[in-house]
C-alpha positions in Angstrom: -24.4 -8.2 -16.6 -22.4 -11.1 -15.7 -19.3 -11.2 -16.4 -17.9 -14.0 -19.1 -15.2 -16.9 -18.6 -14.3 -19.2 -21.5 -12.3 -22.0 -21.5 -12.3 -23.0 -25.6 -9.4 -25.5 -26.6 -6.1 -25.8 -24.8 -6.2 -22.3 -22.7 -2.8 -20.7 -21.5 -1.4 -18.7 -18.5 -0.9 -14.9 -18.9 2.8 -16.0 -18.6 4.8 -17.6 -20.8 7.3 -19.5 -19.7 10.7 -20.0 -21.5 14.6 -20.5 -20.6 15.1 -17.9 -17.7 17.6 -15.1 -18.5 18.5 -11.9 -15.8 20.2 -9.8 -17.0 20.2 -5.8 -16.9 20.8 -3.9 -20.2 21.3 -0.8 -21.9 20.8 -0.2 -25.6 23.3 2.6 -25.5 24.8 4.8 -22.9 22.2 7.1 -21.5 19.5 5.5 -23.2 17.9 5.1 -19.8 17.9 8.6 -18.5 16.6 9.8 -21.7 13.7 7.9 -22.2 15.0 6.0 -25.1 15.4 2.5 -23.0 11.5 3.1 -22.4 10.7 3.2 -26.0 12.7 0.2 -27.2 10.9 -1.8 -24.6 7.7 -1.0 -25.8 9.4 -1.4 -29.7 9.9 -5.6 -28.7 6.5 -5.8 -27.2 5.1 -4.6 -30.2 7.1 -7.1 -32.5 7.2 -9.9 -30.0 2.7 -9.5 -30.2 3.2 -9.6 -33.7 5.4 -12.8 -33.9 3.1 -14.5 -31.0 0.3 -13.3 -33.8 1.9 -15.5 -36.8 3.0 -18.4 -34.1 -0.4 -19.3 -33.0 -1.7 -19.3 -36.9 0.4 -22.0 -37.3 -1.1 -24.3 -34.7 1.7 -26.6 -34.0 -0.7 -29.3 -32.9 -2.2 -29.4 -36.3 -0.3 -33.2 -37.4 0.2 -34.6 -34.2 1.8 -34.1 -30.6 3.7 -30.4 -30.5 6.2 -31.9 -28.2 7.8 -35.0 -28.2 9.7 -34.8 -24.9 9.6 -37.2 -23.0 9.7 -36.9 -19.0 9.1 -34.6 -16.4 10.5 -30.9 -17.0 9.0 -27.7 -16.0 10.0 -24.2 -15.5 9.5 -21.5 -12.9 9.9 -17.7 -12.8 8.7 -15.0 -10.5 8.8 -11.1 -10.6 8.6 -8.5 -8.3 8.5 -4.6 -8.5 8.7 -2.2 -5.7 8.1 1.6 -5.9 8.7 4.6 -4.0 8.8 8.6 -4.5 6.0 10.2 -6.3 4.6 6.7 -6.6 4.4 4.2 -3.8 3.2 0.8 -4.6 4.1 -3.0 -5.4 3.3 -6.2 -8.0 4.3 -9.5 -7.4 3.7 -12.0 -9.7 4.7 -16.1 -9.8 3.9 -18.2 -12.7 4.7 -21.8 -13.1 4.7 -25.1 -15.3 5.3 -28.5 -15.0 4.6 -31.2 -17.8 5.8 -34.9 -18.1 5.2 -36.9 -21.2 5.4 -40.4 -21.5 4.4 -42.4 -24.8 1.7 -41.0 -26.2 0.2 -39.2 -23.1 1.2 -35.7 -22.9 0.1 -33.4 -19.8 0.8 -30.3 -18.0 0.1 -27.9 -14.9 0.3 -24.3 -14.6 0.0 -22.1 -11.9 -0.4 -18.0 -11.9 0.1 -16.0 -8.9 -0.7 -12.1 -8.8 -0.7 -9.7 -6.2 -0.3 -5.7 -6.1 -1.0 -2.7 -4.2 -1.8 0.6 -5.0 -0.3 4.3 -4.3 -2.5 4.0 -1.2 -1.1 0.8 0.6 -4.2 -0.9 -0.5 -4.4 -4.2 -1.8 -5.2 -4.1 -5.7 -4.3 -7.2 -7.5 -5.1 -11.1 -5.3 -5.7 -13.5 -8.0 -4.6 -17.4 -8.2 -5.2 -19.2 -11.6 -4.5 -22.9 -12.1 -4.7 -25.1 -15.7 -4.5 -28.6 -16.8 -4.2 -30.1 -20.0 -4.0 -33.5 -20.8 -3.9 -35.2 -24.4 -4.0 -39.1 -24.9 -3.0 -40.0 -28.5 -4.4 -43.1 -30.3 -2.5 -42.7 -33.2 -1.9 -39.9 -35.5 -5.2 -39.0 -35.8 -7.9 -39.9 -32.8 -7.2 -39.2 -29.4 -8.7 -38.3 -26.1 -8.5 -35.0 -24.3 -8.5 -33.0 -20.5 -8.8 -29.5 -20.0 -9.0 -28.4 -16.3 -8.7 -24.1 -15.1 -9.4 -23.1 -12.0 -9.2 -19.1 -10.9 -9.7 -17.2 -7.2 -10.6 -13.3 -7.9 -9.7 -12.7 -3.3 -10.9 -9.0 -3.7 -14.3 -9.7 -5.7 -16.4 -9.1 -2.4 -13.9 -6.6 -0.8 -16.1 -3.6 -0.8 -14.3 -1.5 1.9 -13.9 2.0 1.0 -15.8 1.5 -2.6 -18.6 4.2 -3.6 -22.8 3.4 -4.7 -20.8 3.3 -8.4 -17.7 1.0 -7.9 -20.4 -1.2 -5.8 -22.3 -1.7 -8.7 -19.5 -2.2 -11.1 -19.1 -5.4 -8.9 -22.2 -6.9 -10.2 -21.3 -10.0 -12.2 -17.7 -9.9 -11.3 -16.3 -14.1 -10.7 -14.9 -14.5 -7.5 -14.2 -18.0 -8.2 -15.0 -19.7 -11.4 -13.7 -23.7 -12.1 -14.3 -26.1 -14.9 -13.4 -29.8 -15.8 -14.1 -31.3 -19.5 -13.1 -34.1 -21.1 -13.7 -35.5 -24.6 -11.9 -37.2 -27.6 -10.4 -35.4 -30.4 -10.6 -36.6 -34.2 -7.7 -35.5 -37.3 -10.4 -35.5 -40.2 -7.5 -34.0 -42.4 -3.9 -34.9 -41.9 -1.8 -34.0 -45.1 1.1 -31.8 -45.8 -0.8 -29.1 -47.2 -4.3 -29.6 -45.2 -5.0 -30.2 -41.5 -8.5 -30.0 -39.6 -8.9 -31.4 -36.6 -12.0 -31.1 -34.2 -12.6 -32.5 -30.9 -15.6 -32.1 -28.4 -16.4 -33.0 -24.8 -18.3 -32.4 -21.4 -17.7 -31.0 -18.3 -18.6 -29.6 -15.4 -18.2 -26.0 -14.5 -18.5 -24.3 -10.9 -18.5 -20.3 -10.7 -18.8 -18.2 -7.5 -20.4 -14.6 -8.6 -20.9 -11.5 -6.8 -24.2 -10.1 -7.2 -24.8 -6.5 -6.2 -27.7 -5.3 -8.0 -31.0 -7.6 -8.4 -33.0 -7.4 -11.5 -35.0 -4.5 -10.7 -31.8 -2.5 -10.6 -32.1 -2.2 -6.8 -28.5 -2.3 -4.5 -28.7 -5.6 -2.6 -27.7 -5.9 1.0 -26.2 -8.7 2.6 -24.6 -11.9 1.0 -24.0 -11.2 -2.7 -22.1 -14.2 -3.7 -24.2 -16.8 -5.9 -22.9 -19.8 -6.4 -23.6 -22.1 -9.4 -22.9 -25.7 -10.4 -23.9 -26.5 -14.3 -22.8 -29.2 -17.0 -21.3 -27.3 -20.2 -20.2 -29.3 -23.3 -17.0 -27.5 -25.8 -16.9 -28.1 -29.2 -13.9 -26.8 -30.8 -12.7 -27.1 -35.1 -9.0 -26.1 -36.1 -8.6 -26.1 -40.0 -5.1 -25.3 -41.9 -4.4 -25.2 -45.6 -1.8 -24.1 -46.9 -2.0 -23.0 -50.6 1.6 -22.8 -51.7 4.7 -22.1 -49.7 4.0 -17.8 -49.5 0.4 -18.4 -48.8 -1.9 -20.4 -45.7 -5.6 -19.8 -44.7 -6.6 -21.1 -40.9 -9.8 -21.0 -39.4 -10.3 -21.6 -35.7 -13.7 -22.2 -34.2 -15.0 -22.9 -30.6 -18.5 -23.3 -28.7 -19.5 -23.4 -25.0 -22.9 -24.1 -24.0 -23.5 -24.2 -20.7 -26.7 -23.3 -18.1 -25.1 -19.6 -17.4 -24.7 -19.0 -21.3 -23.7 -19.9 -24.9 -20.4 -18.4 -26.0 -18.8 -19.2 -29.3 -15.5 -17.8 -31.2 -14.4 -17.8 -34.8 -11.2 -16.7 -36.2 -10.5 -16.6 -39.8 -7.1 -15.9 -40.5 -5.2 -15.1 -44.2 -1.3 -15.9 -43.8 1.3 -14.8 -47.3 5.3 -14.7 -47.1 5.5 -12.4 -49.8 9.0 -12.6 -49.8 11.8 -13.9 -47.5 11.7 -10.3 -46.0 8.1 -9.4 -45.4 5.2 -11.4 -44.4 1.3 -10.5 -43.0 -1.8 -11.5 -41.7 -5.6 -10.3 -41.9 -7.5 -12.0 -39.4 -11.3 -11.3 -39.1 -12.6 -12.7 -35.3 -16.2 -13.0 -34.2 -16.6 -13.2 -30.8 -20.9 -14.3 -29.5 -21.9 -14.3 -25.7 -25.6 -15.1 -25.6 -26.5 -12.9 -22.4 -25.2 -10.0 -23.4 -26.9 -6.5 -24.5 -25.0 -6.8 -27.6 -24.3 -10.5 -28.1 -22.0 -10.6 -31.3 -18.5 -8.5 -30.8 -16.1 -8.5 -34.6 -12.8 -7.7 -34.2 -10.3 -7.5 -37.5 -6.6 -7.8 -36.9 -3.5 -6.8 -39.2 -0.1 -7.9 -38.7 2.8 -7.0 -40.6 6.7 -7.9 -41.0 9.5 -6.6 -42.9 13.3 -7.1 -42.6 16.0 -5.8 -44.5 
């Protein structure tokens, strides 16, 4: 099966990037030691998913530019962890962003670096990913769009040391996959209490793919990258209303259609601030990849919050 890569609407690095802060803490004394540091960790991941969960409801694009700096800024940050004892290995990891707005053209770069080893020495992680977005505004509601991702897999024909099964687990596996689209954008909706925009364009789209099993099912020997240059076209819907001030409904929809595939996206999500204290969200996603076994995945989401 070959494996899936969709760009739908403005896509995002694995990192996000904010004001930098190092710092080493301690909740308490001997937290560490004792396993408690561990579990608070994973205590803000869980409520930072949660608040990432309500933030992207909202759409912040939904009435106009997000961000209405103007010049060049950016941010970078970079991580590295080492290990050694009963485990020996590394991760290194770079992630990047530079934007500069001007008027009412907006656009950005990001970069993602990742590399690791394993408890053997042996190279693990090797992946570069690169984005651009670019949004030209009209007026408040028509305006033209650029979406741009490029990403390197540098181990997706490594096949040193791998058995007959992690050789066929290859199969399908992007050692470099690109795409370029551009189109214009439309605010069909632009009120206080209702927003839908929907935009579509075209684009090209260039993937590099490792095949190691033909369609018989047979092993194939030799040169197993395939390399593929097709026209896809995105169509993409965002639609907020919002039916009093405890209670919003958005529904996100997106489409690629390419020569490889046809992938589409949906995303229906029900927002209420019961109170000042506790909020929630039920989201229902469908998720369609035409090439698939089983083409349609559903996924239902629950997010809660309560403060006191």
């Amino acid at each position: 099966m070959k494996q899936i890569s969709l760009l739908a609407g403005a896509t995002a690095l694995a990192t996000i990037l904010g004001s930098a802060a190092f710092a080493q803490s301690e909740i308490s004394a001997g937290a560490n030691v004792t396993g408690v540091t561990g579990i608070n960790e994973r205590l803000d991941d869980v409520q930072d998913d949660v608040m990432d969960d309500f933030a992207r409801s909202e759409d912040a694009a939904r009435f106009g530019p997000a961000d209405r700096r103007t010049g060049t800024f950016g941010s970078v940050a970079l991580s590295y962890t080492g290990r050694t004892g009963n485990t020996e290995n590394q991760d290194f990891s770079l992630a990047g962003r530079l934007s500069h707005n001007v008027g009412q053209f907006q656009q950005s770069v990001g970069i993602l670096l990742e590399y690791g080893e394993d408890d053997d020495g042996d190279t693990d992680t090797e992946e570069t990913s690169v984005i651009y977005e670019g949004n030209y505004y009209f007026n408040d509601r028509f305006y033209a769009f650029a979406l741009g991702r490029a990403a390197t897999d540098g181990l997706a024909n490594d096949y040193d040391g791998l058995t007959a099964e992690e050789y066929a687990d290859r199969d399908g596996r992007l050692k470099r996959d690109a795409l370029l689209a551009f189109g214009p954008g439309y605010r069909i909706i632009n009120n206080d209490t209702t927003a839908w925009r929907v935009q579509a364009g075209a684009g090209i789209r260039y993937t590099q793919t490792i095949d190691t099993i033909d369609d018989a099912g047979v092993p194939i020997v030799g040169d197993t990258v395939d390399s593929d240059t097709s026209i896809g076209y995105i169509v993409s819907s965002r639609f907020y209303h919002k039916f009093n001030d405890q209670f919003f409904l958005t529904n996100d929809t997106d489409f690629l259609s390419s020569d490889a595939n046809d992938l589409a996206t949906n995303e229906l999500g029900l927002n209420v601030r019961m109170t000042d204290a506790f909020s929630t969200r039920v989201s229902y996603k469908t998720e369609y990849v035409s090439d698939r076994e089983i083409r349609t995945d559903n996924t239902v989401g629950i997010s809660l919050v309560y403060g006191f």
